[in-house]
C-alpha positions in Angstrom: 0.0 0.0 0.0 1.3 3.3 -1.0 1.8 6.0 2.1 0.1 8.8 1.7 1.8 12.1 0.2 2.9 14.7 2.6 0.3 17.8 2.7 1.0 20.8 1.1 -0.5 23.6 3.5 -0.2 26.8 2.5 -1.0 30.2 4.6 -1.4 33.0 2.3 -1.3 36.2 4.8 -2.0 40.1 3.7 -0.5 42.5 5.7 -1.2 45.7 6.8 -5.1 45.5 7.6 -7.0 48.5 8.7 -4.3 50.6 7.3 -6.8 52.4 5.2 -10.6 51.2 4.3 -9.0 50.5 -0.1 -7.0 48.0 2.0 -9.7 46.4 4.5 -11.6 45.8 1.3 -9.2 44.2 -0.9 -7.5 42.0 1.8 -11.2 40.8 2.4 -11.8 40.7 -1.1 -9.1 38.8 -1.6 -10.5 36.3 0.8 -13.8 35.6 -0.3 -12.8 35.5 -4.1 -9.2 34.4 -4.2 -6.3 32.6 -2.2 -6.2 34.8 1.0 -6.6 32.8 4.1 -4.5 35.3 6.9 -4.0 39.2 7.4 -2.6 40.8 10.4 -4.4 43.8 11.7 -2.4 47.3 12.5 -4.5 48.6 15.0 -3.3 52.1 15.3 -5.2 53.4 12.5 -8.4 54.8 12.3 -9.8 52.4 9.8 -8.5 49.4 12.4 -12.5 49.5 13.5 -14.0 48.9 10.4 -11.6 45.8 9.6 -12.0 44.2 12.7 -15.9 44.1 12.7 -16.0 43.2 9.1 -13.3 40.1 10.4 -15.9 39.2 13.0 -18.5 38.6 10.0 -15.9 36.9 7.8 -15.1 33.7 10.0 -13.2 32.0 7.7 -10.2 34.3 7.9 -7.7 34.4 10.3 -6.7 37.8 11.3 -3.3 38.4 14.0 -1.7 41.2 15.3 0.7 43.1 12.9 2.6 45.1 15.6 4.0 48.7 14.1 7.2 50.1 15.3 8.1 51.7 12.0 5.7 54.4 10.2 3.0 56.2 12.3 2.4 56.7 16.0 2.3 54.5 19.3 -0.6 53.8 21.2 1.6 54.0 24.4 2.2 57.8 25.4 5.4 59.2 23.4 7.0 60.2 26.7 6.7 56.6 27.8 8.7 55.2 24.7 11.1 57.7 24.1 13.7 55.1 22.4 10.8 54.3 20.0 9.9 57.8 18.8 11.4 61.2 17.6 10.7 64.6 18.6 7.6 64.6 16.9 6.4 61.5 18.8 6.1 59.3 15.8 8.3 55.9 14.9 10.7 55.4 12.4 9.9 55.0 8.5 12.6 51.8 8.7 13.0 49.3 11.2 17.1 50.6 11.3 15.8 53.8 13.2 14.7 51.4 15.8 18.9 51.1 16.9 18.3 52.8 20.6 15.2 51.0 21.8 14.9 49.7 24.7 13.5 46.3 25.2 11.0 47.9 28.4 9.6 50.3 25.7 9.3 47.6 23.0 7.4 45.3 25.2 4.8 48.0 26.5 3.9 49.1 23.1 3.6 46.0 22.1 1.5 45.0 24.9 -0.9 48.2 24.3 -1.1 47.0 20.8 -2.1 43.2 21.5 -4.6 45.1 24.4 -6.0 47.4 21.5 -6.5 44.0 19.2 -8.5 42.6 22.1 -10.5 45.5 22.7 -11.7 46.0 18.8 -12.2 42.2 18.2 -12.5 40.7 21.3 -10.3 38.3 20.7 -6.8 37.2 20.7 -4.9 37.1 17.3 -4.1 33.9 15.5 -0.4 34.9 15.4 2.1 37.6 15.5 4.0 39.4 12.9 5.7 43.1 12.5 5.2 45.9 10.1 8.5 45.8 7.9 9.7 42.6 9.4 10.9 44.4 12.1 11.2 41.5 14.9 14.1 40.4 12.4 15.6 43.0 14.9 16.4 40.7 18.3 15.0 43.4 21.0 11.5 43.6 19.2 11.5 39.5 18.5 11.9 39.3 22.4 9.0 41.2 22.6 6.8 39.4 20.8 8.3 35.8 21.2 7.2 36.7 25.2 3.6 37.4 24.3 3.1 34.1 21.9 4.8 32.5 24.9 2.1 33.9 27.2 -0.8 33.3 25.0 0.5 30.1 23.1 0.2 32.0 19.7 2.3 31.1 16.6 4.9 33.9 15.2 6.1 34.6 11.6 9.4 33.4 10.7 10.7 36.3 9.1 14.1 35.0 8.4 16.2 32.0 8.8 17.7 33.3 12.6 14.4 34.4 13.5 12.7 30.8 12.5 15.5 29.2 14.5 15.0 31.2 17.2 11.4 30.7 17.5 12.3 26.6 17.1 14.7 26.9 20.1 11.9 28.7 22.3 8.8 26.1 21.2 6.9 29.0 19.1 4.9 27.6 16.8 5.9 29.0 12.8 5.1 28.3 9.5 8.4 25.3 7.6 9.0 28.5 5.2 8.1 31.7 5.2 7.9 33.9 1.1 8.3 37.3 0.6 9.2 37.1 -2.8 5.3 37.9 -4.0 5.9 41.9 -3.7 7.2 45.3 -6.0 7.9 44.0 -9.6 7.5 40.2 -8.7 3.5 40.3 -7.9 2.8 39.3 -11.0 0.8 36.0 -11.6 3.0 34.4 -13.0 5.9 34.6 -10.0 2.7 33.6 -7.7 1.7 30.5 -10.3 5.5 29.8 -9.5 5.2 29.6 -5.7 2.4 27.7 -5.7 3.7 25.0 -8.5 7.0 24.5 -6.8 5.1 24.7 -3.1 6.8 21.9 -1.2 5.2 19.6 1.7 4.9 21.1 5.1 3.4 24.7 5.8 3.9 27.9 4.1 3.6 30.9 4.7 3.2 33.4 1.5 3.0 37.4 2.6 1.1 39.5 0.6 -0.1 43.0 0.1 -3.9 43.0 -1.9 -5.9 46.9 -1.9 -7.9 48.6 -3.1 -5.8 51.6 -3.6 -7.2 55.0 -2.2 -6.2 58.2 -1.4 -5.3 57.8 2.0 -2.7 55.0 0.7 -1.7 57.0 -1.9 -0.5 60.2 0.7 0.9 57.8 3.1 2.7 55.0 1.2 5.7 54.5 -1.6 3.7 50.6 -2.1 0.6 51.3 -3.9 -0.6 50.4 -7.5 1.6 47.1 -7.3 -1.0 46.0 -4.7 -3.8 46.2 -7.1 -1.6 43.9 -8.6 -1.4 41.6 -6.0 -5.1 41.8 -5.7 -5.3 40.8 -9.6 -3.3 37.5 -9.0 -4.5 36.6 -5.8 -7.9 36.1 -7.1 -7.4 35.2 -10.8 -8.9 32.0 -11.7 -5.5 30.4 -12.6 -4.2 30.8 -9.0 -7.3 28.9 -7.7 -7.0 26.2 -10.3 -3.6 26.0 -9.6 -4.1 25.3 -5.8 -6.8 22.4 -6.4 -4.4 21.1 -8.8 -1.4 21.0 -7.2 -3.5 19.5 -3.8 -2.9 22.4 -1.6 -4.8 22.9 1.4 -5.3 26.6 2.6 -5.2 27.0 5.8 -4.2 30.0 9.0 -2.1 30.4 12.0 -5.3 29.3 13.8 -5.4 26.2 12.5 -1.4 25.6 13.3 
């Protein structure tokens, strides 16, 4: 008798939710007509509301907590996270401004962002991942590696140290994690790629689906390539491609 083949799970996450409401909707969009399974909520933005209730009608998508260092404002009080913020109380634009924090600071903004997730869903996340990767950095993957250890949660392996990392601590990660769907290579034909070479085990496959709108526009350099992304992610190849090639879509919840 043969054995049966190793599964092919794949976890295909869109960042950046309730960044703006062009992104809520093509994130969730992307879910109900296309490959989208995961997003990760930034919940220091005004349209943060609007995604989470719209989440807790969608029940098939698994939504964590997409904590923001870089770009925007804390939640915590700027004089509480000095190392975090500049005179003008905001973060960074790029993880590399994040050099001086102090791992007190990191963990209590990350805190009061996993609070505000629970407050607007009510809810924990399915998992844990960071606006421009930043936990590749080791003082904000402490942070977060201490809350999915407190709450049992899974975190994104956002490079090969970090994935060993979370290995050697028992957090729960996707086999591989892909960033390679993104800028010039969201095409469908790079995603028909991915999913044709997928190997067994889970993966995880960031993306970046909107609707673009102004908002976006004035307040990121990513924007029509996400359209883009939205294209692929839902084009009738990509979903032939999946029941084809026997892969089972799946979230961090179901880890």
């Amino acid at each position: 008798m043969c054995s049966p083949q190793p599964l092919k799970r794949l976890i295909v996450n869109a960042d950046d939710l309730g960044r703006t409401p062009g992104i809520n909707t093509g994130i969730f969009e992307a879910h109900e007509r296309g490959l989208v399974t995961s997003a990760t909520l930034m919940v220091g933005f005004p349209s943060a509301e609007e995604a989470a209730g719209t989440w807790l009608r969608t029940p098939g998508i698994g939504v964590g907590l997409h904590v923001a260092l870089t770009g925007g404002r804390p939640l915590s009080a700027a004089g509480d996270v000095p190392s975090l913020v500049d005179e003008e109380g905001r973060f960074p634009a790029k993880p590399e401004g994040l050099s001086r924090a102090r791992s007190d600071e990191v963990m209590a903004e990350v805190e009061a962002q996993l609070e505000r997730f629970r407050v607007l869903t009510g809810r924990l996340p399915t998992h844990l991942d960071s606006h421009h990767h930043s936990h590749r950095l080791p003082v904000v993957r402490d942070a977060l590696v201490s809350l999915a250890k407190r709450y049992g949660l899974p975190v994104r392996k956002a490079s090969a140290e970090v994935g060993e990392h979370l290995d050697r601590e028992g957090i729960a990660t996707s086999s591989v994690f892909i960033e390679s769907f993104f800028g010039d290579e969201a095409r469908l034909e790079v995603l028909l790629r991915i999913l044709e070479t997928l190997t067994p085990g889970t993966t995880e496959l960031m993306c970046h689906p909107a609707r673009v709108d102004e908002a976006l526009r004035r307040n990121s350099s990513y924007v029509d390539e996400r359209e883009r992304e939205l294209a692929a992610l839902t084009h009738p190849e990509a979903i032939r491609t999946v029941r084809e090639h026997k892969i089972f879509l799946t979230h961090f919840g179901e880890l």
